[in-house]
C-alpha positions as CSV (number, residue, x, y, z in Angstrom):
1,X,19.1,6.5,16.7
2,X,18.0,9.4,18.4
3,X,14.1,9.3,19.7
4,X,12.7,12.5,18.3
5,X,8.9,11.8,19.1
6,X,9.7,11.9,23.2
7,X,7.3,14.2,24.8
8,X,6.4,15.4,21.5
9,X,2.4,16.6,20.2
10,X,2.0,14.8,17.3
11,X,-1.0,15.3,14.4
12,X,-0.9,12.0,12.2
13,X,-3.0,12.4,9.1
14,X,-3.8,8.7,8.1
15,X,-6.7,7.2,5.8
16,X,-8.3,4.3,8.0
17,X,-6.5,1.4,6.0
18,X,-6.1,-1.6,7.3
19,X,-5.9,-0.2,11.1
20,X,-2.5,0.9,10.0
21,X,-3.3,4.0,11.3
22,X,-4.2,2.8,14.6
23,X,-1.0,0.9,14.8
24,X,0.9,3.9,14.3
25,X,-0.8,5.7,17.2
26,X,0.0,3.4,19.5
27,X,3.3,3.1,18.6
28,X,4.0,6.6,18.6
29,X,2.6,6.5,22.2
30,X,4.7,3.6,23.1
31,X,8.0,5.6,22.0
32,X,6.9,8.9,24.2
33,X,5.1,11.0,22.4
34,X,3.2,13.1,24.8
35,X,0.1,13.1,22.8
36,X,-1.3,12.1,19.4
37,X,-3.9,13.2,17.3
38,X,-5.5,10.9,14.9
39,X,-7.5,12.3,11.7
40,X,-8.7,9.8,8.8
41,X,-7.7,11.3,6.0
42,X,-10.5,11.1,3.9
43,X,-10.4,10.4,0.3
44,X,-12.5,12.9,-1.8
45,X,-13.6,11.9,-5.2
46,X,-13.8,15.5,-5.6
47,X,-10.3,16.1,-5.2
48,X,-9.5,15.2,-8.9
49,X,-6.7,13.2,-7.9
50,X,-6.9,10.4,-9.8
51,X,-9.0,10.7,-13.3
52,X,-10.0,6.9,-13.3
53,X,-11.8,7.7,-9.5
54,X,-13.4,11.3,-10.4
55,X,-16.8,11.6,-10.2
56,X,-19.0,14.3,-12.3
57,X,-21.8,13.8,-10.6
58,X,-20.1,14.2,-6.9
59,X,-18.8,17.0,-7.8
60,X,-21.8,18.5,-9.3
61,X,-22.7,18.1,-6.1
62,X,-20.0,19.5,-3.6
63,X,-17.3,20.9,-5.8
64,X,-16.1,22.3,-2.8
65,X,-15.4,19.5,-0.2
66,X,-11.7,20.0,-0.1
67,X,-12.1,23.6,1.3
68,X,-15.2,22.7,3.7
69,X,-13.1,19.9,5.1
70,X,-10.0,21.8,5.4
71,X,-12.0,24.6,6.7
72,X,-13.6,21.8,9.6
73,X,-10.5,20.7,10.2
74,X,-9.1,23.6,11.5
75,X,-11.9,24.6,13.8
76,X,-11.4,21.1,15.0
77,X,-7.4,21.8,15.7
78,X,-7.5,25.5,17.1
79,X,-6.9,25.3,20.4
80,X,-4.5,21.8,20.1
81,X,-0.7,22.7,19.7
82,X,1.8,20.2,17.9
83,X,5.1,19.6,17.6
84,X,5.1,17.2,15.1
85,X,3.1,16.2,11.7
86,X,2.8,12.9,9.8
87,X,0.6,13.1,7.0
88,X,0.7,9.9,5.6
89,X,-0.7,9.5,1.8
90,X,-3.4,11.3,1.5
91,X,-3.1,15.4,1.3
92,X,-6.9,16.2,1.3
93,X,-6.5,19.4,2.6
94,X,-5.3,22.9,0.8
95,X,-2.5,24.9,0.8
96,X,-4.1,27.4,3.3
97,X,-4.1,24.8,6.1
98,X,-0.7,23.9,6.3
99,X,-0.3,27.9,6.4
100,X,-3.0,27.9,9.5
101,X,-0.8,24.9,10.6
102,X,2.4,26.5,11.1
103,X,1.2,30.2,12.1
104,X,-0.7,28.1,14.8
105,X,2.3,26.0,15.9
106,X,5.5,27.8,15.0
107,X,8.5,25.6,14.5
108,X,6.6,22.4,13.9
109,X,8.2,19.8,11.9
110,X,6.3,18.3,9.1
111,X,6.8,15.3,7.0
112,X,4.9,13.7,4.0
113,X,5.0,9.9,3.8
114,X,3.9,8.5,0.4
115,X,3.3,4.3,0.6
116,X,1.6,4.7,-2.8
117,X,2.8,5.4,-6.3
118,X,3.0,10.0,-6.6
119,X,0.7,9.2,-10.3
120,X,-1.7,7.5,-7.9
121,X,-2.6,9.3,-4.8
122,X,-1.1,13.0,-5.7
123,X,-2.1,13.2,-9.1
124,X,-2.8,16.8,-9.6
125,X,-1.5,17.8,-6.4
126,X,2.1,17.0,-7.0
127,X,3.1,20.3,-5.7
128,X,2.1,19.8,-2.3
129,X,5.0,17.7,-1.1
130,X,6.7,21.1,-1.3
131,X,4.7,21.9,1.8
132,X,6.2,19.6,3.8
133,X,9.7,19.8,5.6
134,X,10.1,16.4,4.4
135,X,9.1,14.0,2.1
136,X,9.5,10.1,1.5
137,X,8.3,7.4,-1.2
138,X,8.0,3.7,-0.9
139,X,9.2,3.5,-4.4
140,X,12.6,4.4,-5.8
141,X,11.4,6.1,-9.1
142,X,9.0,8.4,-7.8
143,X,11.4,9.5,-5.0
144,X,14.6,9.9,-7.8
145,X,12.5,11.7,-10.0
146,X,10.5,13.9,-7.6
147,X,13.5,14.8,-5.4
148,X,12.3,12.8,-2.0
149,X,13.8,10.0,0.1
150,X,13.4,6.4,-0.2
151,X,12.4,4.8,2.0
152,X,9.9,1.2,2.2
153,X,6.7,1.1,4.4
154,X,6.9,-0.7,7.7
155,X,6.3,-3.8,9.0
156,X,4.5,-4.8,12.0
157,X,5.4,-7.9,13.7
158,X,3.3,-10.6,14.2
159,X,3.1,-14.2,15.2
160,X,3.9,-16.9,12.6
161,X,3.1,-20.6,12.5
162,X,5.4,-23.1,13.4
163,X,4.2,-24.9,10.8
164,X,3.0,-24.4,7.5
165,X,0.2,-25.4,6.1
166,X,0.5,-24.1,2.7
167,X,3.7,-24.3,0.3
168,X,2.7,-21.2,-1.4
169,X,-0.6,-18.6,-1.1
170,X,-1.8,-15.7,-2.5
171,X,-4.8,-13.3,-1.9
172,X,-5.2,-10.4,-4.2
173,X,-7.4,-8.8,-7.1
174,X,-7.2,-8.3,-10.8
175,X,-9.1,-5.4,-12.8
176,X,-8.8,-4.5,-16.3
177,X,-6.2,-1.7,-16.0
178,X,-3.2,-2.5,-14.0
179,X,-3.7,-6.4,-12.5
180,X,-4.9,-7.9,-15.2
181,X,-1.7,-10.1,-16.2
182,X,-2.6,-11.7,-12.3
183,X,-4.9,-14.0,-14.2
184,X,-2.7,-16.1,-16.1
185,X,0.3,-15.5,-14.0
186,X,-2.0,-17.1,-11.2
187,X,-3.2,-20.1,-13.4
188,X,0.4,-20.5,-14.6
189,X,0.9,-21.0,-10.7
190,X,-2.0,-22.9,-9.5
191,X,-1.2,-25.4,-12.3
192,X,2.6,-25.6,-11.1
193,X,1.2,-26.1,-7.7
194,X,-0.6,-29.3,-9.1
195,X,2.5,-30.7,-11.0
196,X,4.8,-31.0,-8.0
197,X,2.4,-31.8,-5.2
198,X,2.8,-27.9,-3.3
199,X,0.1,-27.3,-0.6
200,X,-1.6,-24.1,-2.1
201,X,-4.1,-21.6,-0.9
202,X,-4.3,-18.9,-4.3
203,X,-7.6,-16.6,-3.8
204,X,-8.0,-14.0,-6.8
205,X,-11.2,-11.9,-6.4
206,X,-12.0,-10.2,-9.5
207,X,-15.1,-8.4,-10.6
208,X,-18.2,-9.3,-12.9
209,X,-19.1,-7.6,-16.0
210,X,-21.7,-4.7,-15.5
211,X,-25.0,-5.9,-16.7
212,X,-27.4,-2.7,-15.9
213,X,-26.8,0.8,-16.0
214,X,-28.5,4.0,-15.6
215,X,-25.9,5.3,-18.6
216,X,-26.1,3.8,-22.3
217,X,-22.8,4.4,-23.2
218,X,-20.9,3.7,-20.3
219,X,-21.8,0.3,-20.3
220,X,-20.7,-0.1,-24.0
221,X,-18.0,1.6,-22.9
222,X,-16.6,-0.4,-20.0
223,X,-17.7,-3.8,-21.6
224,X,-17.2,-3.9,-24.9
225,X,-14.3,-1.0,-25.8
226,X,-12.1,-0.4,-23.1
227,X,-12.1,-4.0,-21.5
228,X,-13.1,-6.4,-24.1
229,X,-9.4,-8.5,-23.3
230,X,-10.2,-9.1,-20.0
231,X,-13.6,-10.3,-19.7
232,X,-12.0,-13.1,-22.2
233,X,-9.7,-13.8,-19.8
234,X,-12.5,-14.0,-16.8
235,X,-15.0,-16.3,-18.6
236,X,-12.1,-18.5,-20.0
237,X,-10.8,-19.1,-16.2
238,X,-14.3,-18.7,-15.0
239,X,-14.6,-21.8,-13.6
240,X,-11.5,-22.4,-12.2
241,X,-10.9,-23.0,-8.3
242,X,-8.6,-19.9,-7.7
243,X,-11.0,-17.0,-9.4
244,X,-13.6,-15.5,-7.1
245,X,-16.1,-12.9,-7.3
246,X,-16.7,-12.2,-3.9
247,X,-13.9,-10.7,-1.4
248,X,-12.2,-12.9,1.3
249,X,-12.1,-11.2,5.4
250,X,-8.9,-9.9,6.5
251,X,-9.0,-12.7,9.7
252,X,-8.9,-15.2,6.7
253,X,-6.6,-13.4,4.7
254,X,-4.2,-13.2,7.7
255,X,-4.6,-16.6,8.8
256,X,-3.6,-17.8,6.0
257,X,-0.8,-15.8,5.2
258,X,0.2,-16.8,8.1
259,X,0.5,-20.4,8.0
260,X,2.3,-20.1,4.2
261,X,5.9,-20.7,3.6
262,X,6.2,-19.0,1.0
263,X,3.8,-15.7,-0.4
264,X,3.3,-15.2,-4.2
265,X,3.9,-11.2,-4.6
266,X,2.4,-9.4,-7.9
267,X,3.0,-6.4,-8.3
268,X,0.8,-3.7,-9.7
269,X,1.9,-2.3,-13.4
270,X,2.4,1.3,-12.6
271,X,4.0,0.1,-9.0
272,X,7.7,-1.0,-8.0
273,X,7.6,-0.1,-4.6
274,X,7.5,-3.0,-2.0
275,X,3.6,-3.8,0.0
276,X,3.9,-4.3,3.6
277,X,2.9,-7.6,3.4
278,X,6.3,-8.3,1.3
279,X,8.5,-6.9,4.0
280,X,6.5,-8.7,7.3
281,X,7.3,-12.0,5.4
282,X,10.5,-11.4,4.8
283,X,10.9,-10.3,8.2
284,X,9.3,-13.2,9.5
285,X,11.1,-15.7,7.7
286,X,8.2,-16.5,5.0
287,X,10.1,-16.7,1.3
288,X,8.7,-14.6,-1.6
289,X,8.0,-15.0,-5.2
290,X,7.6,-11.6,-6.7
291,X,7.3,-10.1,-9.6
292,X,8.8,-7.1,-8.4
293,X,12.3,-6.8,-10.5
294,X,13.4,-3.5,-8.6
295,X,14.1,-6.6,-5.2
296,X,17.5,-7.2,-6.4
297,X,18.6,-3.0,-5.7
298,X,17.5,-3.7,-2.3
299,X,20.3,-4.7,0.1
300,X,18.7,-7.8,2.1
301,X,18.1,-9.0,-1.4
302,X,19.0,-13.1,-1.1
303,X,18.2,-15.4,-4.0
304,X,17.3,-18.1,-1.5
305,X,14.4,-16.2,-0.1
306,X,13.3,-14.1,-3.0
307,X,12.6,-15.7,-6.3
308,X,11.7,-12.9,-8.9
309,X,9.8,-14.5,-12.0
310,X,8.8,-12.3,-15.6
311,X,5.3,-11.3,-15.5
312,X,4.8,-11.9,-19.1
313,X,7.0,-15.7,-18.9
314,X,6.3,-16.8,-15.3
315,X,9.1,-19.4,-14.3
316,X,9.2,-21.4,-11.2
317,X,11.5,-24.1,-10.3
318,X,10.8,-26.4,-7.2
319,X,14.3,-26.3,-6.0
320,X,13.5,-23.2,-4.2
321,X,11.1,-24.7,-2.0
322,X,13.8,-27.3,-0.5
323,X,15.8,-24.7,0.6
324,X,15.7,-23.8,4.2
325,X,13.7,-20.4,5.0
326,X,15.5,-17.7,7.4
327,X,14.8,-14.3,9.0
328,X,15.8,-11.6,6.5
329,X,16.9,-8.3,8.8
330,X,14.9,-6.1,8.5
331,X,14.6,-4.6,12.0
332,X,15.1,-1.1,10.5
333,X,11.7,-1.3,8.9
334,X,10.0,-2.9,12.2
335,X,7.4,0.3,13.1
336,X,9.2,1.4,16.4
337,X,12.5,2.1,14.3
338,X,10.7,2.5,10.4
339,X,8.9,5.9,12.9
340,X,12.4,6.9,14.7
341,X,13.6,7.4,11.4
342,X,10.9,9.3,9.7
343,X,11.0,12.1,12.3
344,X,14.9,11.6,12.7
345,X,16.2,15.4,13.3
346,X,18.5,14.7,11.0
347,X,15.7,15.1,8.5
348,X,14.8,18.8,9.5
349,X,18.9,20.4,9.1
């Protein structure tokens, strides 16, 4: 593959997730690129992205962010030149700037990566990804129905235990809205775990019911309408060893996922496309139990290392723990090569 990012200026757009962004950075660096320019990409509740986030009262406030920070963001760029734009996620900027963009750098190659579902992070702004020279999506639907490329997120290697502590762990969250089958697929688990002797290490953080608020009707709302299922489901598997109400450090989280040989994957509702924590345990060796159907379409799809259970009739069987784990290849996903294929040249003919 041909290294496009050599000696190239590169603006990378990237929310502050994880350090993800940082990662990228330096990896751009590390395959040439002459410069790079990190911006978080802010999200803006006033952006009206995603109804579920909006906030009246912010926007009371400052209905026009988007433009201010656009407008910011240019005097910040003026006198920097680029080759190249990544823009990964988050588009909280208008139209006008990827004009400013191009009439400032004429022939720059732009390209739009999406590693969340287009309902979630574009929302109204759907449109935009015609700005862009390119445009991928972590999940197969969106990219099919929107016209873009599939393609998964990255993985970043990392150092694995020799030896596992844990037979199977999962760290995650369940709200009302599109987790909250995590509960009883997790207690389905946690008491399979205790049936056949499996070291486990299964942390669901979840949240308690509001108690005070400033509006009446939002709390009758949120407890007692839209949610009343849920908090069933909390206060019946209150007590229970895996449910938590406070949130567990990434160090931990890491170190533990770490030392696991095999990670319990659940996906979101409204979400098919594959979490980077999926593919580094896959690449690492680590077996996965998923509930991510849309596995079997991918090509490095082996039974023996991904075992894909119904979310409403969770399965497991203990065989698949006696057989041996093994590398799945996924080298063209590593960051270096998951990057030389995003700004492939290939992508701007």
């Amino acid at each position: 593959m041909n290294n496009n990012i050599k000696d190239k200026r590169i603006l990378l757009l990237c929310e502050n997730f994880y350090d993800y962004d940082i990662k990228i950075k330096e990896e751009l660096l590390k395959l040439g690129a002459k410069d790079v320019y990190l911006k978080n990409a802010e999200y803006f509740f006033t952006s009206l992205r995603n109804l579920k986030d909006f906030s009246l009262r912010l926007f009371l406030k400052n209905p026009f962010k988007r433009q201010q920070w656009s407008k910011d963001f240019e005097k910040e760029i003026k006198n920097m030149h680029f080759d190249l734009f990544l823009c990964i996620e988050n588009t909280c900027f208008t139209k006008k700037f990827m004009q400013f963009l191009r009439k400032k750098n004429p022939g720059i190659k732009t390209v739009l990566f999406l590693w969340d579902t287009y309902k979630t992070q574009q929302g109204e702004y759907k449109h935009y990804r015609h700005l862009f020279d390119k445009t991928f999506s972590f999940d197969r639907d969106d990219a099919k129905k929107y016209g873009m490329e599939y393609f998964p997120d990255f993985y970043i290697p990392q150092k694995i235990s020799d030896n596992f502590k844990y037979d199977i762990s999962f760290v995650g969250t369940a709200n009302a809205s599109t987790t909250r089958h995590r509960i009883e697929i997790i207690n389905y688990v946690y008491t399979f775990c205790k049936d056949n002797n499996l070291s486990h290490f299964l942390y669901l953080r979840t949240f308690e019911p509001q108690k005070k608020s400033l509006n009446p009707f939002r709390y009758i709302i949120n407890n007692y309408i839209r949610t009343p299922e849920f908090w069933k489901l909390i206060d019946k598997f209150r007590n229970e060893e895996w449910l938590h109400f406070k949130s567990i450090s990434l160090d931990c989280c890491n170190a533990v996922q770490s030392r696991s040989r095999v990670l319990l994957d659940l996906s979101r509702k409204d979400r098919q496309g594959m979490t980077i924590n999926c593919i580094t345990a896959l690449a690492h060796g680590q077996k996965l139990i998923t509930t991510n159907q849309r596995l079997k379409e991918e090509s490095f799809y082996d039974p023996n290392m991904i075992y894909i259970i119904d979310e409403n009739n969770p399965q497991l069987n203990i065989s698949f723990w006696n057989r041996p784990n093994k590398k799945v290849d996924l080298s063209y996903l590593r960051l270096d090569n998951w990057l030389l294929h995003i700004f492939d040249e290939k992508n701007f003919i």
